[in-house]
C-alpha positions in Angstrom: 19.7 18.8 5.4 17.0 19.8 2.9 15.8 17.1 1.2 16.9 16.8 -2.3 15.1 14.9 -4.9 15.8 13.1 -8.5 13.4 13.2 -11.0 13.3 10.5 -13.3 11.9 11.0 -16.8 8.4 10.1 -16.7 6.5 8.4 -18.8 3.4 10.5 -21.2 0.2 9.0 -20.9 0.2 6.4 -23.4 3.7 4.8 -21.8 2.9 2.1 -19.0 1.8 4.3 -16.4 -1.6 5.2 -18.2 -4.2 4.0 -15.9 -6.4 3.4 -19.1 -5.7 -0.6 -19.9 -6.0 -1.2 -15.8 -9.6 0.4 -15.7 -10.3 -1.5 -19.4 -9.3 -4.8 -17.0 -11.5 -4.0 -14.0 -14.2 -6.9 -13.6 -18.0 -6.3 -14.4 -19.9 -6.2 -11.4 -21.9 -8.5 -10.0 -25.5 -9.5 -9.4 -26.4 -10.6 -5.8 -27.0 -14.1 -6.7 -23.6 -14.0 -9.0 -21.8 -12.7 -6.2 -22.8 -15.7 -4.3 -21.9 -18.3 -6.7 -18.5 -17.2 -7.4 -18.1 -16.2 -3.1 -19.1 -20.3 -2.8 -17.0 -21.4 -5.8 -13.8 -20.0 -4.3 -14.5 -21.2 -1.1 -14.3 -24.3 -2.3 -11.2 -24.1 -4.3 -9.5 -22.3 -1.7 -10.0 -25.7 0.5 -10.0 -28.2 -2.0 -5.9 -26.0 -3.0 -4.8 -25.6 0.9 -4.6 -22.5 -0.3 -5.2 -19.1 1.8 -6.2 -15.3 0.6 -4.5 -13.1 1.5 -5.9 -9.3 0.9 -5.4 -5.9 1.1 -8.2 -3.6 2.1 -8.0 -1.1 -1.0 -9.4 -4.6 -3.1 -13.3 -5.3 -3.8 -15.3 -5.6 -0.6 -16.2 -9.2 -1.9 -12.4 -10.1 -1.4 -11.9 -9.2 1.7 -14.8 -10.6 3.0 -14.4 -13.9 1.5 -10.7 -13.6 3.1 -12.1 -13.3 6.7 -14.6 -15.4 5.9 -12.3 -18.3 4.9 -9.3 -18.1 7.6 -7.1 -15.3 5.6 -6.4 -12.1 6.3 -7.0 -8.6 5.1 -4.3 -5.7 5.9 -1.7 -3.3 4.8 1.2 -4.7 2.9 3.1 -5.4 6.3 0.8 -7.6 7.7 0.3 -9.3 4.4 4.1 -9.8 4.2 3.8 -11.0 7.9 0.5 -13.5 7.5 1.9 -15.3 4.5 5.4 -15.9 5.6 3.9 -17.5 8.9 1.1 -18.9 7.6 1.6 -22.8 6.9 -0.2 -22.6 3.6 1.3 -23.8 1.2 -0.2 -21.8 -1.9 -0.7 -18.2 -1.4 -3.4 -16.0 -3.0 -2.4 -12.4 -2.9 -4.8 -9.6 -3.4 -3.7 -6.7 -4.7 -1.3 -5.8 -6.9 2.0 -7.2 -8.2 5.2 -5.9 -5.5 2.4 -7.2 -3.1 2.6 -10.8 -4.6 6.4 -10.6 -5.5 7.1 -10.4 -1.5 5.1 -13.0 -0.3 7.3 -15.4 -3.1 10.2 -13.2 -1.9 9.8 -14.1 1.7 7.9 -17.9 0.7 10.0 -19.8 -2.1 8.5 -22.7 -1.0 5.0 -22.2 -1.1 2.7 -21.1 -4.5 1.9 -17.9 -4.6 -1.3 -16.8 -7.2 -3.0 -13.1 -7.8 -6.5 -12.5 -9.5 -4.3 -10.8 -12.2 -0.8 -10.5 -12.6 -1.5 -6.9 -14.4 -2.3 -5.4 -11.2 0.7 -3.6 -10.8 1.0 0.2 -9.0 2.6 3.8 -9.9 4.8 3.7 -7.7 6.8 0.4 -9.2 6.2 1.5 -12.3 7.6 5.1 -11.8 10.9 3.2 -10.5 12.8 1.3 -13.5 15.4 -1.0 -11.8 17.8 0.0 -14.1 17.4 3.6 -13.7 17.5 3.1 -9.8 20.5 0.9 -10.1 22.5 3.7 -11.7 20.8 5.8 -8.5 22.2 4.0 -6.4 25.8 3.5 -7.9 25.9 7.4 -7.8 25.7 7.6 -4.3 27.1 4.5 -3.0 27.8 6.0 0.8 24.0 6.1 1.3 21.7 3.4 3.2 19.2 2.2 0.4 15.6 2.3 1.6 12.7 1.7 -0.8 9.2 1.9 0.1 7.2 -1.6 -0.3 5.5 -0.6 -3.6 8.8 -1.4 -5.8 9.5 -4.6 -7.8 12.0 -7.2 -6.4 14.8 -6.1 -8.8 14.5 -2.8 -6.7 14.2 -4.3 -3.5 17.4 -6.6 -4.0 19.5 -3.0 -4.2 18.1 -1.7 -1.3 19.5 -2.1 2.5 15.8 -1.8 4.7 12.6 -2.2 3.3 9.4 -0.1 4.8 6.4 0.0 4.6 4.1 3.4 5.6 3.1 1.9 8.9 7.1 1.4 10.0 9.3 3.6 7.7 9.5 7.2 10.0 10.6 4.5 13.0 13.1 3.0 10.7 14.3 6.3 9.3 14.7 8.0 12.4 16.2 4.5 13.7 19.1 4.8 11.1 19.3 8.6 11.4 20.6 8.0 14.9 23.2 5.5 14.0 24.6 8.8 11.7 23.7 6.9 8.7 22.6 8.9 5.1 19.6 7.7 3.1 18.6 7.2 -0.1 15.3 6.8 -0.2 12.7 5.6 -3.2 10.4 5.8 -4.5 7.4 8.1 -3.1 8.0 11.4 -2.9 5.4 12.4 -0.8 6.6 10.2 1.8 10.1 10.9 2.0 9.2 14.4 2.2 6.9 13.4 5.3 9.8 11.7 6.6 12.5 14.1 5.9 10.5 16.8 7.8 9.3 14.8 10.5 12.9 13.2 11.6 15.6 15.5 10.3 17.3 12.6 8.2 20.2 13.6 5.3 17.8 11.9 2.4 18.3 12.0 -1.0 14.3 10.8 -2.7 13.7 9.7 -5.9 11.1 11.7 -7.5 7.4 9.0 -7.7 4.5 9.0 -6.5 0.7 7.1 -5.6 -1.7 8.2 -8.3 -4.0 7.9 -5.8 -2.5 9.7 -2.9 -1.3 12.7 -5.5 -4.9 13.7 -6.2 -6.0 14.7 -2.8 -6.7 18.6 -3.2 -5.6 20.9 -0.2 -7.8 23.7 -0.8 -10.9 21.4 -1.6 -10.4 19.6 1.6 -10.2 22.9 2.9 -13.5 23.8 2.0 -15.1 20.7 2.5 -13.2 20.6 6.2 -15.2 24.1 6.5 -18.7 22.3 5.8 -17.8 19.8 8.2 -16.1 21.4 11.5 -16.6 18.7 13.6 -15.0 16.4 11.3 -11.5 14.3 11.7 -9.0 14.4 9.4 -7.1 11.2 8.4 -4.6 11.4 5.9 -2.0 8.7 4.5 1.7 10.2 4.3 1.9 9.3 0.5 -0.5 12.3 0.5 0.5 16.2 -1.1 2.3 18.4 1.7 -1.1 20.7 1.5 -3.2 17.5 2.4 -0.9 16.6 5.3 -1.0 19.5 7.1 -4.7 19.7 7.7 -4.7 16.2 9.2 -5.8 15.5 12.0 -3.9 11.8 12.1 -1.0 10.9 9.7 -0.4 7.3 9.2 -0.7 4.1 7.5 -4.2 2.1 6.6 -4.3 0.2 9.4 -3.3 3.4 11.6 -6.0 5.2 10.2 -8.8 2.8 10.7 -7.7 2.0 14.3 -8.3 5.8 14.8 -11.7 5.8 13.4 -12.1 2.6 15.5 -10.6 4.2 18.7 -11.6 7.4 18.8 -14.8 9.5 20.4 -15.5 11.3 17.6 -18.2 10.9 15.0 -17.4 11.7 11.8 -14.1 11.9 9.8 -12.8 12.7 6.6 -10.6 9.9 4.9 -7.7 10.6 2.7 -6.5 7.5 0.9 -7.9 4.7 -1.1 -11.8 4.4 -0.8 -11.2 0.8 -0.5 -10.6 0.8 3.0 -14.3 2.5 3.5 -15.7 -1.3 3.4 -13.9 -2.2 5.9 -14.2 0.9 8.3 -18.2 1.2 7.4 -17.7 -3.0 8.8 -16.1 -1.9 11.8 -17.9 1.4 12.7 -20.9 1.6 11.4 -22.2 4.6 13.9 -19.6 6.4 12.2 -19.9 8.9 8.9 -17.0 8.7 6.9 -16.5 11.4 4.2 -13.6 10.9 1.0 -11.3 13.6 1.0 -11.8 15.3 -2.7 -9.6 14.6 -5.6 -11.8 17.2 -7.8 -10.6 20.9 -7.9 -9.5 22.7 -10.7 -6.0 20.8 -10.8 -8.1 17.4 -11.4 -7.3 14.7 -13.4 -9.1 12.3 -11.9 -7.0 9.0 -13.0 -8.0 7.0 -10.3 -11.1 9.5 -8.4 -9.6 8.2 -5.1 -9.3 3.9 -6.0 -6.5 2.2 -7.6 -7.4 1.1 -11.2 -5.0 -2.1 -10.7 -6.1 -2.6 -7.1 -9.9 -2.5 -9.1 -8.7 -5.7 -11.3 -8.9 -7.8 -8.4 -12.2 -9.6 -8.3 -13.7 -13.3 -7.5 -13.9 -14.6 -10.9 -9.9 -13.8 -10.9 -9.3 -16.0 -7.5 -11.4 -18.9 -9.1 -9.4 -18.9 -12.6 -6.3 -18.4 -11.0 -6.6 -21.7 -8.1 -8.6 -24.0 -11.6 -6.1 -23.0 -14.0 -2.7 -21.7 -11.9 -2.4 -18.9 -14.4 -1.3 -16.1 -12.1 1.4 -17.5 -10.2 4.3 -15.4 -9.1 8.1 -16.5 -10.1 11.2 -14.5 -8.6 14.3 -15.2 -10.1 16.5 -16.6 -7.5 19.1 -14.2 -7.4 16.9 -11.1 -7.4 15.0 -12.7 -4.6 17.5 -13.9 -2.1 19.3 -10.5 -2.5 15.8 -8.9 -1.7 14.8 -11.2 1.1 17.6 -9.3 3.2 15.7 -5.9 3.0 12.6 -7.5 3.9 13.9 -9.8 6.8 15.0 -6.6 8.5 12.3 -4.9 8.3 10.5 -7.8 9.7 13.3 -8.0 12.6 12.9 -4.0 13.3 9.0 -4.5 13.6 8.7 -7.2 15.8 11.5 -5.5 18.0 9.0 -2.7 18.1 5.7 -3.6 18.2 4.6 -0.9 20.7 6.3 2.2 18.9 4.7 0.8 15.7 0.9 0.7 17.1 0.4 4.6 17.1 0.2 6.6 13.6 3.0 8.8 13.5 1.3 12.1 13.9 -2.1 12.6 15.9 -4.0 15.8 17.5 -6.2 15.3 19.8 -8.9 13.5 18.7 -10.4 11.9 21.9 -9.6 8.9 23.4 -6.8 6.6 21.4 
């Protein structure tokens, strides 16, 4: 079956999805010796709390090194998920952006969980009311609910599975072969990715990454032209046109274990710009080119970084572990409903490990 998707009505620019108050939020930079000071001063607090940080690797480079540097983690949102349910911490510092925060509490009633800024929210969530969905759902109520990670609890405590971009074609496919029919919410791009690559009767709801939705098929075209030798890598939240030059499709972490893993030299990233710290950390032999979000279609509302992801700084960890401004509350209702979803997911994952290591589409790009 074609896949078939709903369209909610969207917001105009000045409604909650304008990236304008998210950039007006991002933190100044730094000076060398600030960056210090504030590095030392969290540190500290992060000890003195029992707390750990817990990151994602589209935040400032001074996060995720301060995570590593101090026992936490930085990852995708399924290893976040993973590290802070595990973890024996009891207060959580989650940094990135608010679905991100709202599953650690999800999965972690227990413990304290604190962001840099509770504003950091994402398109995606935003682009997917829970009431709206709700009536989504009711409309179709033979379908499997699955929702993408970047959705609010509310959302997540009406859906069946939760994915995230590293597991969701393995879960898919997993639920296509048990004859099952899925809705699906809320990028677009994805379930598209999906739908073609397993066959699956999905219905999508109609969102997407503002980040991912600017990459520009014919500019990465041309810019693939001035670069021959050049790799590919391409998130599946991507437009169709991006994904079909890629030379890899798959999640963050898939993407930099290919620039990690394979021979070649130099590769063209399509997702957040984030993850370049980390990579240029990892492989630093390696030249890593952004895919271009410029073109004559441009908008340019987040020029390849998340504006919320970009309100994450060190200033925000310190006030957030003095103060306790920040913390994370799920009602209890919305959260043990979502904590099913989640839990599955989990279950699926660890059943799977192996089958989850690979991104989900690769040509040959040397040794892997």
């Amino acid at each position: 079956m074609s896949q078939v998707l709903f369209d909610y009505t969207r917001q105009d620019a000045s409604g909650g999805s304008c990236t304008a108050h998210a950039w007006a939020k991002v933190p100044e930079p730094l000076s060398p010796s600030e960056r210090t000071q504030w590095k030392e001063r969290a540190a500290a607090l992060l000890k003195q709390h029992g707390a750990v940080l817990v990151a994602h690797y589209y935040v400032d480079g001074d996060l995720q090194d301060l995570a590593l540097e101090t026992g936490g983690i930085v990852a995708d949102s399924l290893e976040m998920a993973r590290f802070g349910r595990d973890h024996a911490a009891k207060t959580l510092v989650v940094a990135g952006v608010r679905f991100m925060g709202e599953s650690a509490k999800i999965l972690s009633p227990d413990k304290r969980v604190l962001m840099p800024d509770l504003d950091a929210t994402c398109s995606l969530d935003l682009g997917c009311p829970p009431d709206q969905f709700a009536a989504f759902c009711d409309a179709h109520p033979d379908r499997t609910v699955v929702v993408y990670a970047n959705t609010s609890a509310a959302v997540k405590a009406r859906a069946d599975w939760m994915v995230t971009s590293s597991c969701a074609l393995q879960i898919v496919n997993h639920l296509k072969e048990r004859g099952e029919k899925i809705l699906w919410a809320p990028d677009r791009h994805l379930g598209r990715y999906i739908q073609e690559q397993t066959g699956a009767d999905m219905l999508a709801w109609h969102g997407e990454c503002i980040v991912h939705d600017e990459f520009k098929g014919l500019e990465l075209d041309l810019l693939r032209k001035d670069h021959p030798d050049a790799k590919v890598l391409v998130h599946p939240e991507s437009p169709a046109s991006v994904v079909a030059q890629a030379d890899v499709v798959g999640s963050t972490t898939q993407i930099l274990n290919a620039v990690l893993k394979s021979d070649a030299k130099t590769f063209i990233i399509a997702t957040d710009n984030g993850l370049m710290h980390r990579m240029r950390q990892l492989a630093p032999g390696k030249t890593l080119l952004e895919a271009p979000t410029a073109g004559r279609s441009a908008t340019c509302k987040s020029c390849a970084h998340c504006p919320w992801m970009a309100m994450n700084g060190l200033r925000g960890v310190v006030h957030a572990l003095e103060t306790g401004d920040g913390e994370i509350h799920v009602e209890e209702g919305i959260r043990a409903k979502a904590q099913g979803c989640i839990e599955r997911m989990l279950d699926f994952t660890a059943k799977n490990a192996a089958a989850l290591a690979q991104p989900a589409f690769v040509k040959n790009i040397g040794p892997a």
